[in-house]
The first five atom37 places (N, CA, C, CB, O) and aatype in JSON, in Angstrom:
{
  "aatype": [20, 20, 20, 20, 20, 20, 20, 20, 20, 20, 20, 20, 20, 20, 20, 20, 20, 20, 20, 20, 20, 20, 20, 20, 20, 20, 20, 20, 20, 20, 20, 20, 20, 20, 20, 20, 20, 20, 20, 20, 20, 20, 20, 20, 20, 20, 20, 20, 20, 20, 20, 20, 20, 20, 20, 20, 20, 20, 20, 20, 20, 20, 20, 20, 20, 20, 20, 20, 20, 20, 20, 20, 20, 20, 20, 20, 20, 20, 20, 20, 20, 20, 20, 20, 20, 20, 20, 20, 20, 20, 20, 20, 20, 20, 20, 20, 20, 20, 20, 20, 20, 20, 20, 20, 20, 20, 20, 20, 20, 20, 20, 20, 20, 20, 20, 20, 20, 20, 20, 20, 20, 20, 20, 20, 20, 20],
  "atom_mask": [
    [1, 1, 1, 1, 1],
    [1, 1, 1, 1, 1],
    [1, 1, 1, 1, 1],
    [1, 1, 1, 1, 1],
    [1, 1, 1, 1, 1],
    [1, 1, 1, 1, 1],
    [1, 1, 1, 1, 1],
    [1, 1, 1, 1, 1],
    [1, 1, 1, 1, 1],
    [1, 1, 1, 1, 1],
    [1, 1, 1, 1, 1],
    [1, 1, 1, 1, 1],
    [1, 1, 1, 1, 1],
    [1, 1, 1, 1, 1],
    [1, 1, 1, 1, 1],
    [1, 1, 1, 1, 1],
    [1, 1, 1, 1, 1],
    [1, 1, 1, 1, 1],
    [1, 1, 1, 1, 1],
    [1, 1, 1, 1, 1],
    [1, 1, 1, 1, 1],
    [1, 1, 1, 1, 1],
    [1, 1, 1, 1, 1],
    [1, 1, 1, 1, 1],
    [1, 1, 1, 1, 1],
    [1, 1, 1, 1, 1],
    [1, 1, 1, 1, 1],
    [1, 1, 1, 1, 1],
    [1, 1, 1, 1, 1],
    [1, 1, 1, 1, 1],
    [1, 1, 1, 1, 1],
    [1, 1, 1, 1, 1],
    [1, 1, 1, 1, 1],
    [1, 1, 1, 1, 1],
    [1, 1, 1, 1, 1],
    [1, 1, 1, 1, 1],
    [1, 1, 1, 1, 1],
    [1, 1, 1, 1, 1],
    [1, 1, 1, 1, 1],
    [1, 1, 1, 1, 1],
    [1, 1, 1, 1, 1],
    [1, 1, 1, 1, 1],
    [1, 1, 1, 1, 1],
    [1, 1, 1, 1, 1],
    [1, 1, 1, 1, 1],
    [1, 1, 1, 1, 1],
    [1, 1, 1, 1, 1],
    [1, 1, 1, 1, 1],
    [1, 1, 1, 1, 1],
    [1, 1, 1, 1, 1],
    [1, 1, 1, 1, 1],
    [1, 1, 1, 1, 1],
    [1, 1, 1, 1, 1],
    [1, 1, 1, 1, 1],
    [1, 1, 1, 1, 1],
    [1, 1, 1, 1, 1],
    [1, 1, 1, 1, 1],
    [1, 1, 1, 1, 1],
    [1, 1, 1, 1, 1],
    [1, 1, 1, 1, 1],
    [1, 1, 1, 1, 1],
    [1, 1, 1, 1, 1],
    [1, 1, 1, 1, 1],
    [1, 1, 1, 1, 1],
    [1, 1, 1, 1, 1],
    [1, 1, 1, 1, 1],
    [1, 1, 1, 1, 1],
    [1, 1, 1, 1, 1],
    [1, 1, 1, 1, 1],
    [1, 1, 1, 1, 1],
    [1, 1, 1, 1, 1],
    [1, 1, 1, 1, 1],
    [1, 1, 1, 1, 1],
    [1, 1, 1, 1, 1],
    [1, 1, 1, 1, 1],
    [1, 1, 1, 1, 1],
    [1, 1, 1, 1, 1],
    [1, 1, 1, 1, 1],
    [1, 1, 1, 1, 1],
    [1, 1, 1, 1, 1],
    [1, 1, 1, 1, 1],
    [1, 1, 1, 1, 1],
    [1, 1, 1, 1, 1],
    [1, 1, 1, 1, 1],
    [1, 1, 1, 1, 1],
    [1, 1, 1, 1, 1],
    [1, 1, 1, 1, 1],
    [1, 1, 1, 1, 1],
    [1, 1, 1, 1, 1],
    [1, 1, 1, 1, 1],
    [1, 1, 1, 1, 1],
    [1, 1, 1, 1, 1],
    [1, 1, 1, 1, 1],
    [1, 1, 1, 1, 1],
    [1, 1, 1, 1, 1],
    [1, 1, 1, 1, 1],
    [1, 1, 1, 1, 1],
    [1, 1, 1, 1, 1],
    [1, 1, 1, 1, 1],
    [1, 1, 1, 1, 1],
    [1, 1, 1, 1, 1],
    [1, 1, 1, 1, 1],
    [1, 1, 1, 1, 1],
    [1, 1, 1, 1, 1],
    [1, 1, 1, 1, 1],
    [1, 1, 1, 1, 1],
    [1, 1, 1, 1, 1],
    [1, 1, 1, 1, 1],
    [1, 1, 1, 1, 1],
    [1, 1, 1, 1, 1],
    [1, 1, 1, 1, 1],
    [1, 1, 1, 1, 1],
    [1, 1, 1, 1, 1],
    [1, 1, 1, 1, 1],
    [1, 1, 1, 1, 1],
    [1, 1, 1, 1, 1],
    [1, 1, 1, 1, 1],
    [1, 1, 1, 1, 1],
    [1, 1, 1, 1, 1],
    [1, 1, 1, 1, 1],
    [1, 1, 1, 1, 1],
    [1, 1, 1, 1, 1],
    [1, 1, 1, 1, 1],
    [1, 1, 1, 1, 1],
    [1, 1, 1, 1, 1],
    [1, 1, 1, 1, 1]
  ],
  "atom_positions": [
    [[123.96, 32.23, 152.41], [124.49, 32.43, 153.74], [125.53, 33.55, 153.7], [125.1, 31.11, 154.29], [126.46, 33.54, 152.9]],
    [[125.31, 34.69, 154.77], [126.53, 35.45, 154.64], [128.27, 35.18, 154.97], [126.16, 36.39, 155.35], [128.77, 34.78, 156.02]],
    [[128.65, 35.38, 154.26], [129.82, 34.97, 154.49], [130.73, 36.09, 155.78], [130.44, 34.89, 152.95], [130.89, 37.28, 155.51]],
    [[131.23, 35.53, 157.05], [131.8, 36.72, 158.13], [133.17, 37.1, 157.78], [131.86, 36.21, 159.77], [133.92, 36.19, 157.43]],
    [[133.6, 38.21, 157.81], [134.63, 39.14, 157.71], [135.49, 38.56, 158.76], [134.21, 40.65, 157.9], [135.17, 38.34, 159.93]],
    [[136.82, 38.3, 158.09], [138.02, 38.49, 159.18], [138.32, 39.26, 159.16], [139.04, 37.98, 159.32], [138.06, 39.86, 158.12]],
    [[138.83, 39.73, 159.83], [139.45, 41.34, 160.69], [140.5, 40.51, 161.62], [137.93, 42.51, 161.97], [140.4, 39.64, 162.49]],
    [[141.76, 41.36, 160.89], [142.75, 40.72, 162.35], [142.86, 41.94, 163.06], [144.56, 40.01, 162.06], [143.48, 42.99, 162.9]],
    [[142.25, 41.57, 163.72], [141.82, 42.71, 164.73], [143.51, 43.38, 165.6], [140.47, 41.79, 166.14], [143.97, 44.51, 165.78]],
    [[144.08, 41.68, 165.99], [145.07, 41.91, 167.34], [146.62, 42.9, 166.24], [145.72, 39.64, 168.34], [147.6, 43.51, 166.68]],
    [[146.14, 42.61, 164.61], [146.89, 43.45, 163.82], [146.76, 45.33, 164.46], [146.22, 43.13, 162.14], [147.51, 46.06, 165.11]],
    [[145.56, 45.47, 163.92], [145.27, 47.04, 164.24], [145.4, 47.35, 165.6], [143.85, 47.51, 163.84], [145.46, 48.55, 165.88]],
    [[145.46, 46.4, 166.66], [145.27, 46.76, 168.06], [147.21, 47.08, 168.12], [144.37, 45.21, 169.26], [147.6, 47.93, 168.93]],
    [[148.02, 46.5, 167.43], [149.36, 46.63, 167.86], [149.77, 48.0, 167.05], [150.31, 45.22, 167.51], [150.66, 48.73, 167.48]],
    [[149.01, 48.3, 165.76], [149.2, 49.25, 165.38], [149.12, 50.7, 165.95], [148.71, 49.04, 164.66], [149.84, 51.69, 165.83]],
    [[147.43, 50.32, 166.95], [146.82, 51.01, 167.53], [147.69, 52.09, 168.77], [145.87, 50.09, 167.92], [147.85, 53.3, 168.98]],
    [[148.09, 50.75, 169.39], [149.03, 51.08, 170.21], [150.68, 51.99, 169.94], [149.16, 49.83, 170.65], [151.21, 52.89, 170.6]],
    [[150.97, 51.51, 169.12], [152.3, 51.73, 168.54], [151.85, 53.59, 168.41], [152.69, 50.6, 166.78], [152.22, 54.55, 169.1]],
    [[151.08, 53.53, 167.43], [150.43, 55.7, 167.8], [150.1, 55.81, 168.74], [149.07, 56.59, 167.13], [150.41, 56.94, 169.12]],
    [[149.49, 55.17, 169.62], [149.01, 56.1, 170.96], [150.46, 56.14, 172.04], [147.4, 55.19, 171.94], [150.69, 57.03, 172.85]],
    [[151.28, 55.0, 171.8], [152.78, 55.78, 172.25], [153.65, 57.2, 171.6], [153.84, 54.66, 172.02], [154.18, 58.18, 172.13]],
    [[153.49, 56.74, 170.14], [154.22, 57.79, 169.51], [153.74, 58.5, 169.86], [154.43, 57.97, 168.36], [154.49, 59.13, 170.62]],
    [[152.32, 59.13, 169.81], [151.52, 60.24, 170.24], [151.53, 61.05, 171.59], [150.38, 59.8, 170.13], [151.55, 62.26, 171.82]],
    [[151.5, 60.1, 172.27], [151.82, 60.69, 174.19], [153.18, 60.88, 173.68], [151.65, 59.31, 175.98], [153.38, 62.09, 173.77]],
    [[154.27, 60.3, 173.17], [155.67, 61.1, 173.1], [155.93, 62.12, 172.69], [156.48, 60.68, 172.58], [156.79, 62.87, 173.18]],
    [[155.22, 62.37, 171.66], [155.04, 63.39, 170.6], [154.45, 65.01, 171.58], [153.67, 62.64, 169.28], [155.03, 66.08, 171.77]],
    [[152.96, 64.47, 172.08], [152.52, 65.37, 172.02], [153.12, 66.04, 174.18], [150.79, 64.98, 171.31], [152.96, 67.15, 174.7]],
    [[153.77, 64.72, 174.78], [154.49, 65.75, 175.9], [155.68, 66.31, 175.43], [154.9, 65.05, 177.28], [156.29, 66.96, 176.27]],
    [[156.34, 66.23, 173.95], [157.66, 66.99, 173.71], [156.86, 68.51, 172.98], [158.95, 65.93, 172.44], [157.32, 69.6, 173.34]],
    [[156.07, 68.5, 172.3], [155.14, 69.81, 172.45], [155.07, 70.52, 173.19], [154.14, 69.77, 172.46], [155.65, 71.6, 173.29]],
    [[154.04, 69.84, 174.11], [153.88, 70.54, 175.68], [154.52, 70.93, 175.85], [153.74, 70.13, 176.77], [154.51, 72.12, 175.55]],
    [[155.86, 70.31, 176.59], [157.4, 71.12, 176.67], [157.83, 71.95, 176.02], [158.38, 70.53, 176.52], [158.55, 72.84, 176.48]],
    [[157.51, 71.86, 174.85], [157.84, 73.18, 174.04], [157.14, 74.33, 174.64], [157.41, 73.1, 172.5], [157.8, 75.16, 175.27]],
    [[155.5, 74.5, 174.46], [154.93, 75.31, 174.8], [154.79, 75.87, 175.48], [154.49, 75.28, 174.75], [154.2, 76.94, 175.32]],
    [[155.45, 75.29, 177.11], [155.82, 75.76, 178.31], [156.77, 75.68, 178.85], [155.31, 75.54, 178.97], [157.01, 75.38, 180.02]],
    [[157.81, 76.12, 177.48], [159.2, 76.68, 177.54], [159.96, 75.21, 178.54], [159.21, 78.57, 178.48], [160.62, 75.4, 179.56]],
    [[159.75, 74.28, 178.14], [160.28, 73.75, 179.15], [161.08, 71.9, 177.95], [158.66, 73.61, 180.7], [161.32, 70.71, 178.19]],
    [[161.18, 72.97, 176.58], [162.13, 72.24, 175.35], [163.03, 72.03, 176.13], [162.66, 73.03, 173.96], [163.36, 72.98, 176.83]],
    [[163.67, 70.89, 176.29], [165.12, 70.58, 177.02], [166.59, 70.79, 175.9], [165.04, 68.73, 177.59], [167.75, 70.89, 176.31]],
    [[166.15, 70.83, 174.46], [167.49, 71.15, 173.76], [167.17, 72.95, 173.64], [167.71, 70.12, 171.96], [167.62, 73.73, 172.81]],
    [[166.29, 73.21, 174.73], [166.51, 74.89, 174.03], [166.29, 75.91, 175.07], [165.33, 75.35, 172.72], [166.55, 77.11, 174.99]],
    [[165.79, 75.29, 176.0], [165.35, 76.03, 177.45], [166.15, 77.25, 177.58], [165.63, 75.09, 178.86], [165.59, 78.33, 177.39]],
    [[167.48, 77.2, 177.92], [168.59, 78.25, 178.6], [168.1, 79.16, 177.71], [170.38, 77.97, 178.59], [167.61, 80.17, 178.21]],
    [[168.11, 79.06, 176.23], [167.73, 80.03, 174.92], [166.13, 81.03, 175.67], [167.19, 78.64, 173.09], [166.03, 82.15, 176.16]],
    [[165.13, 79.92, 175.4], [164.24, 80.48, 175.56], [164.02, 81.21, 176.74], [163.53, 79.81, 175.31], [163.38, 82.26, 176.63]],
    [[164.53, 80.78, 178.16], [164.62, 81.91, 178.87], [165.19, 83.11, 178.59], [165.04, 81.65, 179.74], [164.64, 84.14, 178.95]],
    [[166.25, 83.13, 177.98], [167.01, 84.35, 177.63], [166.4, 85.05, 176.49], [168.43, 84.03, 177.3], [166.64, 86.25, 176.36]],
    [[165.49, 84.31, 175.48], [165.0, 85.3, 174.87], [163.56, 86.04, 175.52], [164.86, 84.76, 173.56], [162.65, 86.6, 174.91]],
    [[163.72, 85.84, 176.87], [162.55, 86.56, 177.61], [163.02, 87.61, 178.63], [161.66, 85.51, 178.38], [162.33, 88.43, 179.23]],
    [[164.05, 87.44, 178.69], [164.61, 87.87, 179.75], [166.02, 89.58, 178.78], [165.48, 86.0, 180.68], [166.26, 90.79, 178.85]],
    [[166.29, 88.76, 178.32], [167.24, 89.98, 177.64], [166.55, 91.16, 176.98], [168.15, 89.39, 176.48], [165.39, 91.12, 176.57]],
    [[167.47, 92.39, 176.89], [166.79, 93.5, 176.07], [166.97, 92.71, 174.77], [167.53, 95.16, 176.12], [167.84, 91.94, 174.39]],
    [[165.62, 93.27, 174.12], [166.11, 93.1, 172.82], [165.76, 91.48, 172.26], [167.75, 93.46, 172.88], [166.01, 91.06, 171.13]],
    [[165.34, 90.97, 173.01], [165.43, 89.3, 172.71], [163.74, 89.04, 172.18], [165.92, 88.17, 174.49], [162.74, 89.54, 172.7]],
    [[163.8, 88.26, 171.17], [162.84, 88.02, 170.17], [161.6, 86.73, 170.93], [163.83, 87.43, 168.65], [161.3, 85.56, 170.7]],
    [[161.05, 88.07, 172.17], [159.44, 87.72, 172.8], [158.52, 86.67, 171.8], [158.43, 89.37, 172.89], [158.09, 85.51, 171.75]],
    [[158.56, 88.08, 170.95], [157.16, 87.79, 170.03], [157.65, 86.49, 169.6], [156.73, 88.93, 168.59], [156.96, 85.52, 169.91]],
    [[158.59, 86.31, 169.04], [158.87, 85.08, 167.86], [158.8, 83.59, 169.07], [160.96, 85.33, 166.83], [158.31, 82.59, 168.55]],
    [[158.97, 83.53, 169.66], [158.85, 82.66, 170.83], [157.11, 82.53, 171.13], [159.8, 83.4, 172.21], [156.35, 81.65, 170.73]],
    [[156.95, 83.13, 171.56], [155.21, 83.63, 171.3], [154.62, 82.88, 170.07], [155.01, 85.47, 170.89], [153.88, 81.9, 170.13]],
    [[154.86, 83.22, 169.47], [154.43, 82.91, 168.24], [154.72, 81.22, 168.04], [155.21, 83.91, 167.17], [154.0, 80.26, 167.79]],
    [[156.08, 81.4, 168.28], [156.12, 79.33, 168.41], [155.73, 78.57, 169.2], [157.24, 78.6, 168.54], [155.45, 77.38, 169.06]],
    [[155.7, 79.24, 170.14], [154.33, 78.36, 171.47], [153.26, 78.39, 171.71], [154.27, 78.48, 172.66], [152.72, 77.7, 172.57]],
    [[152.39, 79.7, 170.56], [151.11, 79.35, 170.06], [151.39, 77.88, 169.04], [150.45, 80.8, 169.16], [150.85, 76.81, 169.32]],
    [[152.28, 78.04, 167.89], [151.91, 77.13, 166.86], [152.28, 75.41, 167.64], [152.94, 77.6, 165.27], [151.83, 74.31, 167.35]],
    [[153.34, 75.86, 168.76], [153.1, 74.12, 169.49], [151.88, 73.76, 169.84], [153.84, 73.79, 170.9], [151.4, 72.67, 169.53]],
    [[151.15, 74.83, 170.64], [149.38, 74.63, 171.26], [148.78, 74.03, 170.26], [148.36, 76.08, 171.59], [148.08, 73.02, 170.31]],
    [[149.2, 74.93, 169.0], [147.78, 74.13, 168.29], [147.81, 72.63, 167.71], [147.31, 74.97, 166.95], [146.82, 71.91, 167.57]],
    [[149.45, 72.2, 167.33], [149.86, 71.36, 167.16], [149.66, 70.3, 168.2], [150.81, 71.69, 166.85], [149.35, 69.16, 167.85]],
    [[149.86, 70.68, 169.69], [149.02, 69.62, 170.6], [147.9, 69.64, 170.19], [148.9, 69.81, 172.05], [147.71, 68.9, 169.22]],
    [[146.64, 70.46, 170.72], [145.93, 70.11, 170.63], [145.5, 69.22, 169.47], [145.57, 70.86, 170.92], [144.66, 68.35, 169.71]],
    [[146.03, 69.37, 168.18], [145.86, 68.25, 166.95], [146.22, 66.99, 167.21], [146.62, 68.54, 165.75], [145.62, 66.01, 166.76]],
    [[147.49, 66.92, 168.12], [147.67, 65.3, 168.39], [146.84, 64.85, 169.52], [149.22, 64.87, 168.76], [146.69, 63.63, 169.69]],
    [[146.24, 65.75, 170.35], [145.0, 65.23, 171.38], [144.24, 64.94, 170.84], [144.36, 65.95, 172.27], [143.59, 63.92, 171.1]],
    [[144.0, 65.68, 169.9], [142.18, 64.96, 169.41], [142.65, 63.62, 168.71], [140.98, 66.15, 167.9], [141.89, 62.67, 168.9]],
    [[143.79, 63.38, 167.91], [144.44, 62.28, 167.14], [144.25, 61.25, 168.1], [145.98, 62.5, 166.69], [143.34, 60.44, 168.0]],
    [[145.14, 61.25, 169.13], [145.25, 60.45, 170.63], [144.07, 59.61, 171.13], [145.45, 61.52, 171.81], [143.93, 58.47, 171.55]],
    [[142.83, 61.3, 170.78], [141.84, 60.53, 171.67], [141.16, 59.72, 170.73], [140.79, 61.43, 172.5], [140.78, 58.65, 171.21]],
    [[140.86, 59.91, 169.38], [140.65, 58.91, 168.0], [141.23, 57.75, 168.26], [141.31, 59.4, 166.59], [140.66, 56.71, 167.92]],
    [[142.54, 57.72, 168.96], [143.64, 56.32, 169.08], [142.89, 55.54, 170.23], [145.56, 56.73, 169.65], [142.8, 54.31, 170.27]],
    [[142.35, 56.39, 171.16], [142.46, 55.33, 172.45], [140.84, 54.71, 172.14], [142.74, 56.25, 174.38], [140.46, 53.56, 172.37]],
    [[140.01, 55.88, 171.54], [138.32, 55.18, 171.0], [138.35, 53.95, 170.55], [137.56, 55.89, 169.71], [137.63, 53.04, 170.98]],
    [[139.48, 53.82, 169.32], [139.56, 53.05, 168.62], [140.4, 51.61, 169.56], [140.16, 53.78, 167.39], [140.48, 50.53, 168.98]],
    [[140.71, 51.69, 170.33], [141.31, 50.45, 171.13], [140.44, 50.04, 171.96], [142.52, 50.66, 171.91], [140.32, 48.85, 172.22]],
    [[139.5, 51.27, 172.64], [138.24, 51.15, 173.14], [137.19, 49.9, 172.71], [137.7, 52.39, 172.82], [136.64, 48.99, 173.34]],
    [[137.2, 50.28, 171.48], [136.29, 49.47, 170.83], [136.68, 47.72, 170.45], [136.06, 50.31, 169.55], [135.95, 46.73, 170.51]],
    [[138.22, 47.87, 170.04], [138.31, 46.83, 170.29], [138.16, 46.03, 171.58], [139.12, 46.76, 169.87], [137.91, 44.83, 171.43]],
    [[138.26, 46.51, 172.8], [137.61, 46.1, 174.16], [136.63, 45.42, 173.87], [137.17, 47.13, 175.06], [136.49, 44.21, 174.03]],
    [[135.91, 46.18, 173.44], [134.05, 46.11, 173.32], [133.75, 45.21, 172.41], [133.18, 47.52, 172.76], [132.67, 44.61, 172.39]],
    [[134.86, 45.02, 171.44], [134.15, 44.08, 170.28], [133.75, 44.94, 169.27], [132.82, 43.22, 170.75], [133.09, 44.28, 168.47]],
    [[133.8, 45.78, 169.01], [132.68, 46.71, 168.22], [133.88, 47.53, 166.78], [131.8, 48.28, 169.72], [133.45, 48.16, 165.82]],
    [[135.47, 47.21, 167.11], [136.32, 47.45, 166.24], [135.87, 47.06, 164.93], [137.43, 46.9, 166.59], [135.61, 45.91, 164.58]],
    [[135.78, 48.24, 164.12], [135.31, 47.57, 162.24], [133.91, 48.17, 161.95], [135.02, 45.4, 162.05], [133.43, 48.43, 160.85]],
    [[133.43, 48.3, 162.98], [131.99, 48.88, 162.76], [131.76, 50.25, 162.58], [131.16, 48.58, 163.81], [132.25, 51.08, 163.36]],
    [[130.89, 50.65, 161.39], [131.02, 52.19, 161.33], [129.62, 52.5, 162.49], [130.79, 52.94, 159.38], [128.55, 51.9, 162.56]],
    [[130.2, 53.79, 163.38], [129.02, 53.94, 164.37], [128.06, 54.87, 163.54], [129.47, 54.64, 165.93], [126.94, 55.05, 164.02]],
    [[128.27, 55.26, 162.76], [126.49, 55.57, 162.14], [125.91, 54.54, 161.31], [126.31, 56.95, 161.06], [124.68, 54.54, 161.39]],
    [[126.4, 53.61, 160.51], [125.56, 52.7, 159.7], [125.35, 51.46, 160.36], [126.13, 52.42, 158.38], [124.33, 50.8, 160.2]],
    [[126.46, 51.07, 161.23], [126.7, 49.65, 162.07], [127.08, 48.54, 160.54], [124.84, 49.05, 163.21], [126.91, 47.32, 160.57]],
    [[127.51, 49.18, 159.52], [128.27, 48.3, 158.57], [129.72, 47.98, 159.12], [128.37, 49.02, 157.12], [130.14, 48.44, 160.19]],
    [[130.2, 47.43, 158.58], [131.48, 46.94, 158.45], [132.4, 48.22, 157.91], [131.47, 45.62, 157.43], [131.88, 48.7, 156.9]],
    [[134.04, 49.17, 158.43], [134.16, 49.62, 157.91], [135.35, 48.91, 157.05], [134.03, 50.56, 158.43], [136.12, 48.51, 157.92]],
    [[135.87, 48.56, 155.77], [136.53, 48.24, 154.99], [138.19, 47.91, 155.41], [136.22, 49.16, 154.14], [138.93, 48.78, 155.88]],
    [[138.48, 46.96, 155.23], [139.67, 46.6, 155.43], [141.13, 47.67, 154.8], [139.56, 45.2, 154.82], [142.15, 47.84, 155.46]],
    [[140.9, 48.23, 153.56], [141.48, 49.04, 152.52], [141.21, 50.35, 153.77], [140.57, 49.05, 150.68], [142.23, 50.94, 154.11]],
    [[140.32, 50.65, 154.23], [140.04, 51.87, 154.7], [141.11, 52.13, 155.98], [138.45, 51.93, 155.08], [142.06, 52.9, 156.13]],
    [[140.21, 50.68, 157.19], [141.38, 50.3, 158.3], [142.79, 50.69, 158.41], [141.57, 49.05, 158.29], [143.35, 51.22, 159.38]],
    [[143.2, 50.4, 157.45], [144.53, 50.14, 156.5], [145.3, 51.73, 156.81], [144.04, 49.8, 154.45], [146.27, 52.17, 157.42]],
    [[144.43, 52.11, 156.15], [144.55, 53.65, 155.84], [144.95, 54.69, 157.29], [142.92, 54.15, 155.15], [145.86, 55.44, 157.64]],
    [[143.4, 54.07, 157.92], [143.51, 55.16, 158.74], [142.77, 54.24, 160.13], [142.64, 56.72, 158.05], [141.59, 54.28, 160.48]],
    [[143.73, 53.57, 160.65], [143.29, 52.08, 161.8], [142.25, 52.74, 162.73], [144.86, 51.34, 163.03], [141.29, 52.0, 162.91]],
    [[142.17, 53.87, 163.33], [141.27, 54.41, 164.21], [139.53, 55.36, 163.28], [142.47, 55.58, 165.17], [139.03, 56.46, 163.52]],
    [[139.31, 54.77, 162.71], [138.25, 55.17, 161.53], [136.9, 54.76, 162.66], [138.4, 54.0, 159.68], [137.09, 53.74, 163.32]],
    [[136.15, 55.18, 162.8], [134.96, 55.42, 163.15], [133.64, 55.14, 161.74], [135.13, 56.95, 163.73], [132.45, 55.01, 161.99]],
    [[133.93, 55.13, 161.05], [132.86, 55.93, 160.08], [133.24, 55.06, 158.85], [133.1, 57.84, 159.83], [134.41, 54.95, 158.51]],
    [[132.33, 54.53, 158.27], [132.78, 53.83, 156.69], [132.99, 54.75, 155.72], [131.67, 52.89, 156.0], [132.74, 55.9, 156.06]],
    [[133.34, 54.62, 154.71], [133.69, 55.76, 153.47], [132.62, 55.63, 153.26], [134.71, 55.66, 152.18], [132.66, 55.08, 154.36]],
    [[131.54, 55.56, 152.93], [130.2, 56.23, 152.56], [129.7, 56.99, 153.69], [129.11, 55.22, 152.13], [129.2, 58.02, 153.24]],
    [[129.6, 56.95, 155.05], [129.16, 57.75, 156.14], [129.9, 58.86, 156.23], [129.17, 57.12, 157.35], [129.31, 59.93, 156.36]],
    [[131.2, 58.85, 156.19], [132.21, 59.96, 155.9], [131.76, 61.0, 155.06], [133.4, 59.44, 155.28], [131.42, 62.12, 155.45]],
    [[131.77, 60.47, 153.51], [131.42, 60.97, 152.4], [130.61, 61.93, 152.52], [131.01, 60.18, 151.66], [130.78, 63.08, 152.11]],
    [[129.15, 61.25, 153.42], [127.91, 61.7, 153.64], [128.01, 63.1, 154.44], [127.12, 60.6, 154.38], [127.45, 64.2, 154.38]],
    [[129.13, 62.44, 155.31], [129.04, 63.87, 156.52], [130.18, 64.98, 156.16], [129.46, 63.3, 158.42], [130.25, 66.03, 156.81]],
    [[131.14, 64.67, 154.98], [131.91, 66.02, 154.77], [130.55, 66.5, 153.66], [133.88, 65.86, 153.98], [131.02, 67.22, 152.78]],
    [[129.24, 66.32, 153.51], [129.21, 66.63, 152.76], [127.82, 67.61, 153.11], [129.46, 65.66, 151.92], [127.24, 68.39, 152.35]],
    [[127.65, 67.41, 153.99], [126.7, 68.13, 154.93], [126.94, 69.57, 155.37], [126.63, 67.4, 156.12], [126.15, 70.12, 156.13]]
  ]
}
């Protein structure tokens, strides 16, 4: 007889949650960055747009590297909310290409996992 997996599920769901706050915090103090609208630095950054001489580019340059840095915690975010998704559904633990179980050790690791370490494996390897 197979023996069924516990999964404390309502564990990873508080975890779950706990990043998808940090994350929306995280990634609207970005934003703000990126559209000059940092609250410990604003007066600055207007003035380095506005004055002769005031360092455009380098500002530029740091509100590209916030963009990309959002966009990394969006896709993170949206990994966060799939993964709470699923616990909705019931379907939390399951890798969606094999429909195995994905590993408790793994969970652990990385709570919003999609994919078992062998499906993973498979597909960085493709």
């Amino acid at each position: 007889m197979a023996r069924k997996r516990s999964l404390d599920v309502e564990k990873y769901e508080e975890i779950l949650v706990e990043e998808r706050d940090r994350l929306r915090t995280e990634l609207k103090r970005i934003e703000d960055k990126a559209a000059g609208r940092d609250r410990l630095h604003s007066d600055q950054a207007g003035q380095d747009f506005d004055e002769p001489g005031g360092d455009a580019a380098t500002e530029t340059v740091e509100r590209a590297q916030s963009m990309a840095v959002g966009a990394s915690l969006r896709e993170q975010l949206e990994e966060v909310l799939a993964a709470l998704e699923k616990i909705e559904n019931g379907t939390y633990g399951i890798c969606d290409a094999c429909g195995k179980p994905i590993t408790k050790k793994r969970l652990s690791v990385l709570p919003w996992a999609t994919l078992c370490k062998e499906c993973r494996a498979n597909l960085s390897t493709m």
